[in-house]
N, CA and C of each residue as an Amber inpcrd file, in Angstrom:
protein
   570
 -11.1250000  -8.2640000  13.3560000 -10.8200000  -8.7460000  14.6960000
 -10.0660000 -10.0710000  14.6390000 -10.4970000 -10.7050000  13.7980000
  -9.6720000 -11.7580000  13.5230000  -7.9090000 -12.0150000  13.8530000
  -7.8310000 -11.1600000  11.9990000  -6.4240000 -10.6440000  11.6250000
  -6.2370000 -10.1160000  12.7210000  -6.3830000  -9.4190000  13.7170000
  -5.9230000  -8.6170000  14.7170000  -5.4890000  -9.5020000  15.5710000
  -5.8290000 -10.7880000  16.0420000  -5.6900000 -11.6740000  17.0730000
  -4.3230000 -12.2950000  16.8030000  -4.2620000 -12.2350000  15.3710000
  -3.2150000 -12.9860000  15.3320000  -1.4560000 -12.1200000  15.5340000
  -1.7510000 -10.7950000  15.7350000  -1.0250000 -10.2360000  15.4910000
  -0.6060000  -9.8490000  17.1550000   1.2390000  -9.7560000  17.4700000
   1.5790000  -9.6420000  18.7280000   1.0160000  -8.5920000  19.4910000
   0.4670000  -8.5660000  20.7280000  -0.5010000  -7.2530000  21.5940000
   0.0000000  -6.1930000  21.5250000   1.7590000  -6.1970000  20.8710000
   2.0920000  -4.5460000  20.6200000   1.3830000  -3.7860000  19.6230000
   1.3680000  -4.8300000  18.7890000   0.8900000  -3.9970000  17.5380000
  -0.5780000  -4.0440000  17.2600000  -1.3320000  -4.6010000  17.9180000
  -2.8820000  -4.5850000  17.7580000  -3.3560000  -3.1420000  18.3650000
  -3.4030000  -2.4110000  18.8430000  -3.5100000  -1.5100000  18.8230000
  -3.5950000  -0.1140000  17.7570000  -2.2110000  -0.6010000  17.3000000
  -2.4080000  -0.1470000  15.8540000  -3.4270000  -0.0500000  14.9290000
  -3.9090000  -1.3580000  14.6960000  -4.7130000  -1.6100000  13.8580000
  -6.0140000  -0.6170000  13.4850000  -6.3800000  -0.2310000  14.0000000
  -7.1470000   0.7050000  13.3560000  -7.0320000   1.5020000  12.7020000
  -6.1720000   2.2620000  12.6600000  -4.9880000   3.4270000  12.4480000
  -4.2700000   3.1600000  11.4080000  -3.7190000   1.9020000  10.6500000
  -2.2800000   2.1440000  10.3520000  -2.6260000   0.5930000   9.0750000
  -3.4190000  -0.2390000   9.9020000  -3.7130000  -1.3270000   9.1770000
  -5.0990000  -1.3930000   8.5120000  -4.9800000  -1.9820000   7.2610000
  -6.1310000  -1.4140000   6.5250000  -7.2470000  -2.5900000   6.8880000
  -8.4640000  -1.9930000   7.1840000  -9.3290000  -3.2870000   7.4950000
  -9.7080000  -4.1770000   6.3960000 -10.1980000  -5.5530000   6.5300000
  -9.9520000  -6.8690000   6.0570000 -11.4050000  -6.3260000   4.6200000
 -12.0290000  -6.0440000   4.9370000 -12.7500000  -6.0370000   3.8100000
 -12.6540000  -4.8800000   2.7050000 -12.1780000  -4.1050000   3.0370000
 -11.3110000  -2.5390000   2.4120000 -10.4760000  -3.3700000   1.7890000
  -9.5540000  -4.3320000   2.2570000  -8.5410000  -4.8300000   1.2320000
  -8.6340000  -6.0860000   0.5060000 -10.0560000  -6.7210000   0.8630000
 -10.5780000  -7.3330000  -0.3890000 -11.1520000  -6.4220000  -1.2800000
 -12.0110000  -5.3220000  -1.1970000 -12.4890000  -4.5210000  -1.9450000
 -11.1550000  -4.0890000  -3.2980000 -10.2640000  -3.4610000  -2.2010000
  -9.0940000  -2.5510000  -3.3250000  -8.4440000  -3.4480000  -4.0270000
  -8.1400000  -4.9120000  -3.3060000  -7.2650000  -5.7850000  -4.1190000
  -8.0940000  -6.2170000  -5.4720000  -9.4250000  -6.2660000  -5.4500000
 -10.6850000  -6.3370000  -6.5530000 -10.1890000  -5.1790000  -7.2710000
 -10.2560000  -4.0260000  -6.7620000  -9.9290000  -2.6820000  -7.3690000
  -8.4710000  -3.0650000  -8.5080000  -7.4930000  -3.7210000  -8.2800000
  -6.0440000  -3.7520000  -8.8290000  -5.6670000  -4.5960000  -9.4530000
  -6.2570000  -5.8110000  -9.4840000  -6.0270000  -7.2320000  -9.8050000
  -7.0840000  -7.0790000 -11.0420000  -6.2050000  -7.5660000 -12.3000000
  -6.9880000  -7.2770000 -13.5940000  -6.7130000  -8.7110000 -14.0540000
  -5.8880000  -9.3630000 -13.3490000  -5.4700000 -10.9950000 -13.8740000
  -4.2650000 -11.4420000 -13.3190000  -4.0850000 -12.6860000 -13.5600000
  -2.8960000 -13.6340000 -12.7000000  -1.3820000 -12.7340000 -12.9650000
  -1.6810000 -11.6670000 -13.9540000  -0.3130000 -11.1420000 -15.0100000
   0.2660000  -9.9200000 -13.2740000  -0.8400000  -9.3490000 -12.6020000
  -1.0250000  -8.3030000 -11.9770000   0.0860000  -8.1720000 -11.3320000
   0.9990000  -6.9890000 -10.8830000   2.0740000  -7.0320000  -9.6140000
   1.7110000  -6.0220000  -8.8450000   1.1740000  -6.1150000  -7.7490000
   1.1210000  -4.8890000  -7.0190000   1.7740000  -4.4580000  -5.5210000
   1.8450000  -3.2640000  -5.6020000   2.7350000  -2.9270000  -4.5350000
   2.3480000  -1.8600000  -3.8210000   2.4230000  -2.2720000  -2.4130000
   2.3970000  -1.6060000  -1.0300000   2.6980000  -0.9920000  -0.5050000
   2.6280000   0.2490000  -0.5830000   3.8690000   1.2270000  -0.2390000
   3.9800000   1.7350000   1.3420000   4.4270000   1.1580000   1.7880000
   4.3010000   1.1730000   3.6310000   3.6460000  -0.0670000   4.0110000
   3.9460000  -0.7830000   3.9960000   2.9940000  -2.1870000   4.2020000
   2.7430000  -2.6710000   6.0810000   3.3330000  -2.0280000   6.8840000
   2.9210000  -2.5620000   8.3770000   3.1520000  -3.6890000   8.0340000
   2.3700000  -4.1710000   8.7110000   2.3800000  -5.5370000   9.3310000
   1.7160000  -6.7220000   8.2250000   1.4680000  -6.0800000   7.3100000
   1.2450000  -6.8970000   5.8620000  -0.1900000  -7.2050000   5.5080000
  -1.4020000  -6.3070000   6.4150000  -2.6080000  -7.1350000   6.0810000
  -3.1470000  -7.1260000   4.8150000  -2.6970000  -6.0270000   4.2350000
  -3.1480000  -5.4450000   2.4410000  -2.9440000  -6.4770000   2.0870000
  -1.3880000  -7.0210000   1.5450000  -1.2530000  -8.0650000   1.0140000
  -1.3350000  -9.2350000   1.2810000  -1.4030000  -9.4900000   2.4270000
  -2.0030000 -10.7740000   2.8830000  -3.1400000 -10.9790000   2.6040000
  -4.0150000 -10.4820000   2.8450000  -5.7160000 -10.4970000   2.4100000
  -5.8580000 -10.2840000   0.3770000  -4.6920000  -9.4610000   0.3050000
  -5.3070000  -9.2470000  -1.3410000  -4.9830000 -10.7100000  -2.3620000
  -3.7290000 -11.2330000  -1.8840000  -2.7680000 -12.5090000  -2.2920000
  -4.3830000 -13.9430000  -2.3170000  -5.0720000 -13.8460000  -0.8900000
  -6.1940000 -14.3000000  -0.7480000  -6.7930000 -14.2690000  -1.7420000
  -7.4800000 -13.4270000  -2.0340000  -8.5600000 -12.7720000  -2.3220000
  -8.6430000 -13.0340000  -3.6470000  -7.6100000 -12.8990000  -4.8550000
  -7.3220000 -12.7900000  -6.1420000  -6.0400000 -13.1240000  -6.8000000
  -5.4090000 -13.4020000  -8.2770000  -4.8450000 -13.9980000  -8.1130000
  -3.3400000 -13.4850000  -8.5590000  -3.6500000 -11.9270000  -8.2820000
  -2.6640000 -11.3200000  -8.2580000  -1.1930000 -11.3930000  -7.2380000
  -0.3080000 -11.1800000  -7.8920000   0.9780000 -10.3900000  -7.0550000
   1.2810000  -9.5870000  -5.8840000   1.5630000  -9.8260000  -4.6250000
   1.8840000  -8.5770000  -3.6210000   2.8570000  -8.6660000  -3.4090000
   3.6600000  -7.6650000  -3.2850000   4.6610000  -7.2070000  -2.9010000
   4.6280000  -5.8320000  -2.0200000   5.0740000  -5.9160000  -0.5480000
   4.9730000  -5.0850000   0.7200000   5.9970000  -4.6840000   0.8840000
   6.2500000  -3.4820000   0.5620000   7.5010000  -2.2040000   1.3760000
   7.4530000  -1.9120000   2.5080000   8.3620000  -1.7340000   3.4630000
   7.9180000  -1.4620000   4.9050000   9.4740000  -1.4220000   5.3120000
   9.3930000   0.0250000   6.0480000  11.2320000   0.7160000   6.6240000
  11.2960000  -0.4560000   7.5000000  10.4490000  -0.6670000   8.2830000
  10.7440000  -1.2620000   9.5170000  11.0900000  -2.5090000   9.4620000
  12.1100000  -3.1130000   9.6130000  12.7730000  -4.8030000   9.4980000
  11.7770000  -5.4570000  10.3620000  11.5240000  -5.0370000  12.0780000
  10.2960000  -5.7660000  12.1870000   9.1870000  -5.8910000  12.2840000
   8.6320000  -5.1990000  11.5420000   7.2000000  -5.7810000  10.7450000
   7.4700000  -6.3430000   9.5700000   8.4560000  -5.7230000   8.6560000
   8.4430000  -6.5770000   7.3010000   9.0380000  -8.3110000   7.7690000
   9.5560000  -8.5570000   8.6010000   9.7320000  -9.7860000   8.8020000
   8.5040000 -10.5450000  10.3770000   7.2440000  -9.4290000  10.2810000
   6.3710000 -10.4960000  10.6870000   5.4810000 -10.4220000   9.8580000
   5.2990000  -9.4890000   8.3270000   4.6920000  -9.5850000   7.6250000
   4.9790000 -10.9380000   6.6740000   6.3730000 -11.4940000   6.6100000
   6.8790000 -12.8750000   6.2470000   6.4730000 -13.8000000   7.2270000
   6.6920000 -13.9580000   8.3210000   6.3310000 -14.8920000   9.1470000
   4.8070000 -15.2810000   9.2030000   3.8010000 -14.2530000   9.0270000
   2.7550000 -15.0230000   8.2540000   2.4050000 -15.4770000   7.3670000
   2.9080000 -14.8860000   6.4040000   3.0670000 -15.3960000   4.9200000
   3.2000000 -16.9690000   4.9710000   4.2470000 -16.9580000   5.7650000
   5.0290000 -18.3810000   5.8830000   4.2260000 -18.9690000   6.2670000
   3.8870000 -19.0760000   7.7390000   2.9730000 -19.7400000   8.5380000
   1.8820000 -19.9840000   8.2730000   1.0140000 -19.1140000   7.2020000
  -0.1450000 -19.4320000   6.5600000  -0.4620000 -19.9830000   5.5780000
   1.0260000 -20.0720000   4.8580000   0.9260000 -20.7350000   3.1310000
   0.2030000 -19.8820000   2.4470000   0.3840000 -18.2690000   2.1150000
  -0.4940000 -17.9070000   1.6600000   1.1710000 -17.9720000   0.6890000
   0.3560000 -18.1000000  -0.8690000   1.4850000 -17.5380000  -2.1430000
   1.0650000 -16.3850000  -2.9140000   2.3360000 -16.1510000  -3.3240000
   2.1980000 -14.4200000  -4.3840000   2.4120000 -13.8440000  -3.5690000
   2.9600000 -13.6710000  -2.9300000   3.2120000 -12.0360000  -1.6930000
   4.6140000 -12.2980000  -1.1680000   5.0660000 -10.8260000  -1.0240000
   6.0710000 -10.7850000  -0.2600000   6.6970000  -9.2950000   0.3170000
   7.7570000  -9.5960000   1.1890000   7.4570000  -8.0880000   1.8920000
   9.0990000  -7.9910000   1.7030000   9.4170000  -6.8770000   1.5900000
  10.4810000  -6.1530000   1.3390000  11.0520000  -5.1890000   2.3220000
  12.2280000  -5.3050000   2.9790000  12.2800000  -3.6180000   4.2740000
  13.2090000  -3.1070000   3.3650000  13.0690000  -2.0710000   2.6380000
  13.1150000  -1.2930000   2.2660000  12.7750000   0.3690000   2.4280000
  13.3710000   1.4180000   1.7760000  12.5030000   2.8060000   1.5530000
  12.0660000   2.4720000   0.2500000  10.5300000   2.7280000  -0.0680000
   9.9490000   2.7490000  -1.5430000  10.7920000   3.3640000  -2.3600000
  11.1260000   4.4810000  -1.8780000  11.4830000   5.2710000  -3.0880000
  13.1600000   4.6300000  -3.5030000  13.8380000   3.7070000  -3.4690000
  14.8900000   3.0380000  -3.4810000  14.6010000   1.9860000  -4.0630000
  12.6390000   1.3920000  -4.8410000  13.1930000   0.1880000  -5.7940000
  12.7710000   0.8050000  -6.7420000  12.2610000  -0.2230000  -7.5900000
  12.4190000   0.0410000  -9.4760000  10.5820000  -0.2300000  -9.2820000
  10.5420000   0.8050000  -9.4360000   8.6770000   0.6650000  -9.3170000
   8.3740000  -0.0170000 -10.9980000   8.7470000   0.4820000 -11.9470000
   8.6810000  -0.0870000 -13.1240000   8.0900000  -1.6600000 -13.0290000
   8.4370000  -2.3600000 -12.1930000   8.2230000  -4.0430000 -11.9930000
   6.8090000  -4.2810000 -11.5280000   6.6170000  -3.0940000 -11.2640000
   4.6390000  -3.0440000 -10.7610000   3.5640000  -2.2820000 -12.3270000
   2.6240000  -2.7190000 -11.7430000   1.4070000  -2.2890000 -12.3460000
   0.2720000  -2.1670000 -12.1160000   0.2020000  -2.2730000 -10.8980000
  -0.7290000  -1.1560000  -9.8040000  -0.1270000  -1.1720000  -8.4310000
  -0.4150000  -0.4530000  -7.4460000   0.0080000   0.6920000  -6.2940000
  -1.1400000   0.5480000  -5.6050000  -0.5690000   0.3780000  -4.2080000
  -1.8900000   0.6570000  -2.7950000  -0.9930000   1.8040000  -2.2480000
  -1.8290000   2.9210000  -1.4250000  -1.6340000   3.8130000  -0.6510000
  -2.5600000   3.7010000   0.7810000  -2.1710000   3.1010000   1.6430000
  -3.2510000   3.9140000   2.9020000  -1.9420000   4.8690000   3.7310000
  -2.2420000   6.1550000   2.6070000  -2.2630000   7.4280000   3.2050000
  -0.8470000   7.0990000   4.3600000   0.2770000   6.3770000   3.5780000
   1.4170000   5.6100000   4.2720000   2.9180000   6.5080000   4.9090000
   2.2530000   8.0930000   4.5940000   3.6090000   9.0710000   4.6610000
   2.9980000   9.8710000   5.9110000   1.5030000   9.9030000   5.9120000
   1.3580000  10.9060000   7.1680000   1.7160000  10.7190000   8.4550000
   2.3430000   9.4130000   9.0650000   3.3780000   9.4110000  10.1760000
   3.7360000  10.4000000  10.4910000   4.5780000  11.0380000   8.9730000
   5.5600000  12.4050000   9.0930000   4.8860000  13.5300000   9.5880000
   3.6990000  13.5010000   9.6630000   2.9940000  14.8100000   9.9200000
   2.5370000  15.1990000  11.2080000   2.3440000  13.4960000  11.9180000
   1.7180000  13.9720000  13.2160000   1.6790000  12.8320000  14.1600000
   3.0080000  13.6410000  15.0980000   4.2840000  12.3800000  16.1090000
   3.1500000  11.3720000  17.0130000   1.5290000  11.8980000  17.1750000
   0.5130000  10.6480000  17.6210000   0.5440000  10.0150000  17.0670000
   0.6270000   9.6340000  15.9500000   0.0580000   8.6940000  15.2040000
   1.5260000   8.1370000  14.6360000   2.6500000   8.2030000  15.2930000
   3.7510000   7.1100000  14.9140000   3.7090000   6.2600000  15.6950000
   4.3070000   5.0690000  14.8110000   4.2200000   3.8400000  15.2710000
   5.7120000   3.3720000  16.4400000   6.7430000   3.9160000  16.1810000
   7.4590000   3.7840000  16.9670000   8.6970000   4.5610000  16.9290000
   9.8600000   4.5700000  17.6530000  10.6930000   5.4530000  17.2530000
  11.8940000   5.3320000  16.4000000  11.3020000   4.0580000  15.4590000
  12.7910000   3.2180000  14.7070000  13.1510000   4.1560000  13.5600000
  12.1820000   4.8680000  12.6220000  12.4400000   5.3750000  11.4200000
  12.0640000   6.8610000  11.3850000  13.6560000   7.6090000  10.7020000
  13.2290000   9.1520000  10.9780000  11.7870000   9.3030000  10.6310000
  11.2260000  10.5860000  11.0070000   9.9580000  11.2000000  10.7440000
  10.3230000  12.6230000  10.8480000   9.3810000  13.5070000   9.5470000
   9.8820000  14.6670000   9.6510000   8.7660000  15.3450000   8.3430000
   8.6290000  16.3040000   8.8780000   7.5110000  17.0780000   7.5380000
   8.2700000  17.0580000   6.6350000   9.6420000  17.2590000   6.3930000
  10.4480000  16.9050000   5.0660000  10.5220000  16.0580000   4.3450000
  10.6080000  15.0940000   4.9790000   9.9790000  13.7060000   4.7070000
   9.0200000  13.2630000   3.8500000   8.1040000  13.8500000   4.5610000
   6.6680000  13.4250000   4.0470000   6.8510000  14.4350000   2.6050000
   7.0870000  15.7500000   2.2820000   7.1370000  16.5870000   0.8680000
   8.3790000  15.2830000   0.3320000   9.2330000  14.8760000   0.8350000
   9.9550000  13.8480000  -0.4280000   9.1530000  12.9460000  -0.7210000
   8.6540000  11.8520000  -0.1970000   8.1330000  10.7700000  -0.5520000
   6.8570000  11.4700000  -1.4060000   6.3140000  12.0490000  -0.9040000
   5.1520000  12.7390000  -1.8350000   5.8860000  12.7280000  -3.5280000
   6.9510000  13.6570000  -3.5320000   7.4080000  13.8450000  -4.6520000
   7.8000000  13.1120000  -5.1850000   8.6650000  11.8490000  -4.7500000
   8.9400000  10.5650000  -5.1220000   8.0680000   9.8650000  -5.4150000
   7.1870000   9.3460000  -5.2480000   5.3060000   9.0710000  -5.7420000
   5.0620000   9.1280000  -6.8510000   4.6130000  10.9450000  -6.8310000
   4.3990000  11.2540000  -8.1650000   5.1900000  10.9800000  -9.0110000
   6.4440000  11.3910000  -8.6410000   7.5510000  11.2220000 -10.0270000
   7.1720000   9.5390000 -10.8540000   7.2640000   8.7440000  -9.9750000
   7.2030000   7.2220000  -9.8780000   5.6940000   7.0580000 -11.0360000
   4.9460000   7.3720000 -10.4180000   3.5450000   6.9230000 -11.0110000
   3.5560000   8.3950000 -12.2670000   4.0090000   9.1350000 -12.4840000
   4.1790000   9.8700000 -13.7710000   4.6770000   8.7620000 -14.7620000
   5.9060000   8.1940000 -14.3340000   6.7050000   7.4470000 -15.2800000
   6.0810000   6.2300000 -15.4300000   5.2610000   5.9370000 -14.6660000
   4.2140000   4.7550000 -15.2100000   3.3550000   4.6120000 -16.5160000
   3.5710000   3.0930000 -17.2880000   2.7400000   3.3200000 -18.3040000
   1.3130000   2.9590000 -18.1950000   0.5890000   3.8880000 -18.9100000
  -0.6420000   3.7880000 -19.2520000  -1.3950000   2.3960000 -18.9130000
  -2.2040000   1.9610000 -18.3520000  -3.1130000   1.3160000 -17.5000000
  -3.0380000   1.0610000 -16.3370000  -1.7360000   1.7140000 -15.5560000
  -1.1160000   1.4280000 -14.1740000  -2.7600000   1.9100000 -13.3700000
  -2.9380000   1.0230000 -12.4730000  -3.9200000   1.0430000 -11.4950000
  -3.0820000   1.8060000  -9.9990000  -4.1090000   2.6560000  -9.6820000
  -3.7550000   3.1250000  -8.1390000  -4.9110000   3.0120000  -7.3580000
  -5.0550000   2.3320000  -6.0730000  -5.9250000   2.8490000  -5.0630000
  -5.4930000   3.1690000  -4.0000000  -6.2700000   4.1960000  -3.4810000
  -5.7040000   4.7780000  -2.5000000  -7.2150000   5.0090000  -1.2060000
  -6.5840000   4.9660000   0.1100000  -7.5840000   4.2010000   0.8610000
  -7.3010000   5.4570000   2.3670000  -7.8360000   6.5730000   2.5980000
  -7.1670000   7.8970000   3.0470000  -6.4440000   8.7710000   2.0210000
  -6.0430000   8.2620000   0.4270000  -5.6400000   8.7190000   0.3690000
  -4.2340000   8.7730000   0.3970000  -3.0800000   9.5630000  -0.5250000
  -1.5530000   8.9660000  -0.3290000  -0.6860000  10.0880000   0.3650000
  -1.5020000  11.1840000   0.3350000  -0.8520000  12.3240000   0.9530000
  -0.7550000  13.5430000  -0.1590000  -0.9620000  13.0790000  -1.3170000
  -1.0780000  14.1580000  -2.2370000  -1.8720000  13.7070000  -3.7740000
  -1.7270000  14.8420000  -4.6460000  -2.8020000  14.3390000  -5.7250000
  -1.7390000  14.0010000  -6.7230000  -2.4740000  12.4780000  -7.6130000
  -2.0750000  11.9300000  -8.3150000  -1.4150000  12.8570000  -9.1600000
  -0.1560000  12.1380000 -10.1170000   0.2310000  13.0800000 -11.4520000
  -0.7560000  13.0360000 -12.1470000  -0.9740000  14.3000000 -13.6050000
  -1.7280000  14.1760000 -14.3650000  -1.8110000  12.6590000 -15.4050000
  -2.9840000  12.7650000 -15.8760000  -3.0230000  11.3370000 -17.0360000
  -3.8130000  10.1300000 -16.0460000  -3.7410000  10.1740000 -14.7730000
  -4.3230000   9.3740000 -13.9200000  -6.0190000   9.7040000 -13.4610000
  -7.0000000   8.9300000 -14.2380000  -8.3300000   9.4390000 -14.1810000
  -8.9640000   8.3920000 -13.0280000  -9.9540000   9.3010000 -12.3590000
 -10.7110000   8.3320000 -10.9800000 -11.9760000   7.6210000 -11.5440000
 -11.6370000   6.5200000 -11.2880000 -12.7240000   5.5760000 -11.5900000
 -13.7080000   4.9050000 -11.2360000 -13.6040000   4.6970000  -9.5480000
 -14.0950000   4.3470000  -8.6270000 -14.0520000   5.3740000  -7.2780000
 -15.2720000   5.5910000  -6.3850000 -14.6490000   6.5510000  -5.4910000
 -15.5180000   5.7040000  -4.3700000 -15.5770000   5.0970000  -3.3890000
 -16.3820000   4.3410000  -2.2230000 -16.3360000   4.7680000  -1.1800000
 -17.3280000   4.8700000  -0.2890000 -17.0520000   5.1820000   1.2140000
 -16.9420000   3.2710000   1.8700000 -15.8430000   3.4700000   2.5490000
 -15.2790000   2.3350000   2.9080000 -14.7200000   2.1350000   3.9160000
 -15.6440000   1.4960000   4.9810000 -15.7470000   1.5420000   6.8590000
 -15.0110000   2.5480000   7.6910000 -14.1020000   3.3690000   7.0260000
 -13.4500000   4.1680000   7.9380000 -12.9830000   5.5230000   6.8520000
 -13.7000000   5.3160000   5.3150000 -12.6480000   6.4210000   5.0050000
 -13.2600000   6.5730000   3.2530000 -13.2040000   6.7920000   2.5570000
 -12.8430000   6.8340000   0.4370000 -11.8520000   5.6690000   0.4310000
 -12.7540000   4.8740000  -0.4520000 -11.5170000   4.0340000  -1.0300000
 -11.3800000   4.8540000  -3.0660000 -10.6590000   4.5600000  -3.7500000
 -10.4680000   5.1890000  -5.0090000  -9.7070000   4.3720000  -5.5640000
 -10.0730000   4.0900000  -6.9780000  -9.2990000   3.3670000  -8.0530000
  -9.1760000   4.4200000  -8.8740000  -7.9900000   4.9860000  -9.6950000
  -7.6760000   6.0650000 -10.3670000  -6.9730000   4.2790000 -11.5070000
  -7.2240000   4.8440000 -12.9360000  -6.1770000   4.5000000 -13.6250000
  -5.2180000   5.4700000 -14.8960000  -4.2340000   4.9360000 -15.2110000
  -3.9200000   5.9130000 -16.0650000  -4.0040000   5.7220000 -16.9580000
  -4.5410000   6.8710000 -17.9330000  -4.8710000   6.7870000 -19.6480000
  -4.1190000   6.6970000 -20.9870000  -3.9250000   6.5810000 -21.6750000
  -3.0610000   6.5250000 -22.2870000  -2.3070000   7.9120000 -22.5180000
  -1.0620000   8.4190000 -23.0500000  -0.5990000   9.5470000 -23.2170000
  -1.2020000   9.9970000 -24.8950000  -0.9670000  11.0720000 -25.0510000
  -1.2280000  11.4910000 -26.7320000  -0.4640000  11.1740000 -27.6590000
   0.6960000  10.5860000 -27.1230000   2.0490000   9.7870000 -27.8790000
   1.7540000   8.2920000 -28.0450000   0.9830000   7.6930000 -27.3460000
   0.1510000   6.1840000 -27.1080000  -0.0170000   5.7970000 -28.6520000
């Protein structure tokens, strides 16, 4: 309720829905953050509370993807305004950077927009069940090519099941949903 106050009356509403609650993302950022070395990344970031709260929390890296120019630039404007460091938000499509630069991944379940036109947030960025099967596939491909100790949690869930080599480590019921830490194992080539 807090985080919510601070956020403009369009988008509080949202929040239940779309933004991950404040103690879910101290939990997962615990889940990802293995040391100061950590980079992790957001894949749909809204309005930035993941990484805002995880940047808090530990003394890892955030970095927030988000189509939408404005949220990713009020996900900066708090950043700013709060002095929080290590975080930053990107408008971008995920599947357009170099995931390689990470070494663990948040998901809250950030593609099902595409699936069901209630639950979009607005009408700025296509949506389309096609959609949602690319980014799915783009995902996996992404976290396949990841090396061995890459951390994932996923909080709903990302829309589909991890590539192989990625074992679950943690599984929580967590105020609204499964939270899950999967990491990946080494390959037989390791």
């Amino acid at each position: 309720a807090q985080f919510d106050r601070i956020l403009p009356l369009c988008w509080r509403r949202f929040s239940i829905m779309h933004w991950t609650p404040v103690q879910v993302a101290r939990r997962a950022a615990q889940f990802l953050v293995s040391g100061p070395e950590t980079q992790v990344l957001d894949v749909g970031s809204g309005a930035g509370k993941f990484c805002l709260v995880g940047a808090l929390a530990t003394q890892g890296h955030f970095t927030g993807v988000e189509q939408r120019p404005h949220l990713a630039e009020l996900s900066r404007s708090f950043a700013h305004k709060y002095a929080i460091p290590r975080v930053r938000f990107l408008c971008a499509n995920a599947g357009d950077l170099d995931w390689s630069r990470y070494n663990a991944f948040y998901f809250y379940n950030p593609f099902y927009e595409n699936l069901d036109p209630d639950k979009k947030l607005d009408e700025r960025v296509e949506l389309s069940p096609s959609l949602y099967d690319r980014y799915i596939k783009i995902t996996q491909d992404r976290l396949a090519q990841a090396p061995s100790g890459t951390r994932v949690v996923t909080f709903h869930g990302m829309g589909g099941d991890l590539p192989g080599g990625y074992e679950r480590v943690v599984q929580e019921f967590q105020d609204i949903g499964f939270l899950e830490l999967s990491i990946k194992n080494p390959s037989p080539e390791e």
